[in-house]
N, C-alpha and C positions, 0 to 999 in steps of 0.2 A: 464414423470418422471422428477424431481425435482431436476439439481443436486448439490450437495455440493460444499461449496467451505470453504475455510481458512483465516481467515484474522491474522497477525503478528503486535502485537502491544506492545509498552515499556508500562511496570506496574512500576509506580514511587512509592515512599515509603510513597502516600497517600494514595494506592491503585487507583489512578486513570487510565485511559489509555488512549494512547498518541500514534500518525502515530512516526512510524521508526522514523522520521524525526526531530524530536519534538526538539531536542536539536541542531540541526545544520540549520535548518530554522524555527527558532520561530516566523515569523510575520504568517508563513501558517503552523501552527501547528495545528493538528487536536485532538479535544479530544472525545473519544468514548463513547457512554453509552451501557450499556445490552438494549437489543431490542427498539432502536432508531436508525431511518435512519439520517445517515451524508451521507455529500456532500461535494466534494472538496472545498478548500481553495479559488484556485488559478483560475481565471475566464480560462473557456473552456479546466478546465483538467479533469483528471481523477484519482479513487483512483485504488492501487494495491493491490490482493488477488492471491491466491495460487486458482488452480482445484487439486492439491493433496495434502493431509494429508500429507503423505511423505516426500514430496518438502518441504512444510510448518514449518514442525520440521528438516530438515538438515539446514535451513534457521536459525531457532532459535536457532540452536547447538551452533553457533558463539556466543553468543550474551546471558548471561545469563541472561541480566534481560527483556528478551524477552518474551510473552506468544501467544499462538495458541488459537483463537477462531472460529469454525464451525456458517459461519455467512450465510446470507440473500443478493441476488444482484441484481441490477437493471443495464440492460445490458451490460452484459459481451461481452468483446472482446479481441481478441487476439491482442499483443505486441511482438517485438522483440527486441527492440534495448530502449534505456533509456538515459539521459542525467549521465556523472557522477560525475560531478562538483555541489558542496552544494551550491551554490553564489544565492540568490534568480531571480535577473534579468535574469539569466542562466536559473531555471528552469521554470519564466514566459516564456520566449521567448520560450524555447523547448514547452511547451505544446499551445502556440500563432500557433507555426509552424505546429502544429498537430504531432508531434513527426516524424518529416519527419529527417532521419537519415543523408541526406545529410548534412542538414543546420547547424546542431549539432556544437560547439564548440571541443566535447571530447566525444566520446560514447561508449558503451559495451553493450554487448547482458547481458537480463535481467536471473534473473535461472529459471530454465524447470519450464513449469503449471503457470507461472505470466501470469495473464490476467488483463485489465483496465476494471473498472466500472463507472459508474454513482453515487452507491449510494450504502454503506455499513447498514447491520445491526448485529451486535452482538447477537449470541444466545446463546449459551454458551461456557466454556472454555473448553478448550479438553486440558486432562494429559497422558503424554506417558506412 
């Protein structure tokens, strides 16, 4: 069985789409395509997706110009803990240290069903 997962991405007024992050670390800004595999920015990290639909849109509740897309993953793994400082050397180094929560500068647990991948693929956009 196959399972689903979520990805949370900003839709800018070109319709383009763009990681969370897109406007607060522009050198590792990611941009998405429909059914194209992306890859982290930032050497030895990982991207962030939701395992539930749920999580996925209380996530975008915040956040209007957010959208939920039902994507494609290439080794999913559990996370707890995230860097939460935007400073780019901040989240080289967290993801350098392999997200070991000790070494952190500033941390907080990530929200329920965030798992790290490898490699995202868009398949379509899912409407509540």
């Amino acid at each position: 069985m196959i399972q689903k997962h979520y990805k949370v991405v900003c839709e800018d007024t070109n319709n383009q789409l763009h990681s969370f992050l897109h406007h607060k670390i522009t050198s590792h800004s990611i941009t998405y395509c429909i059914n194209e595999w992306v890859y982290p920015t930032i050497p030895h990290s990982k991207l962030f997706v939701f395992s539930s639909l749920k999580e996925a849109f209380r996530w975008k509740e915040s956040n209007s110009f957010l959208c939920v897309y039902e994507c494609e993953v290439r080794n999913p793994q559990k996370i707890k803990w995230i860097c939460s400082w935007f400073i780019q050397s901040v989240w080289e180094d967290f993801w350098n240290k392999r997200y070991n929560k000790k070494k952190m500068p500033e941390k907080h647990k990530i929200p329920q069903h965030t798992i790290v991948v490898d490699a995202v693929k868009l398949i379509k956009k899912i409407d509540k």
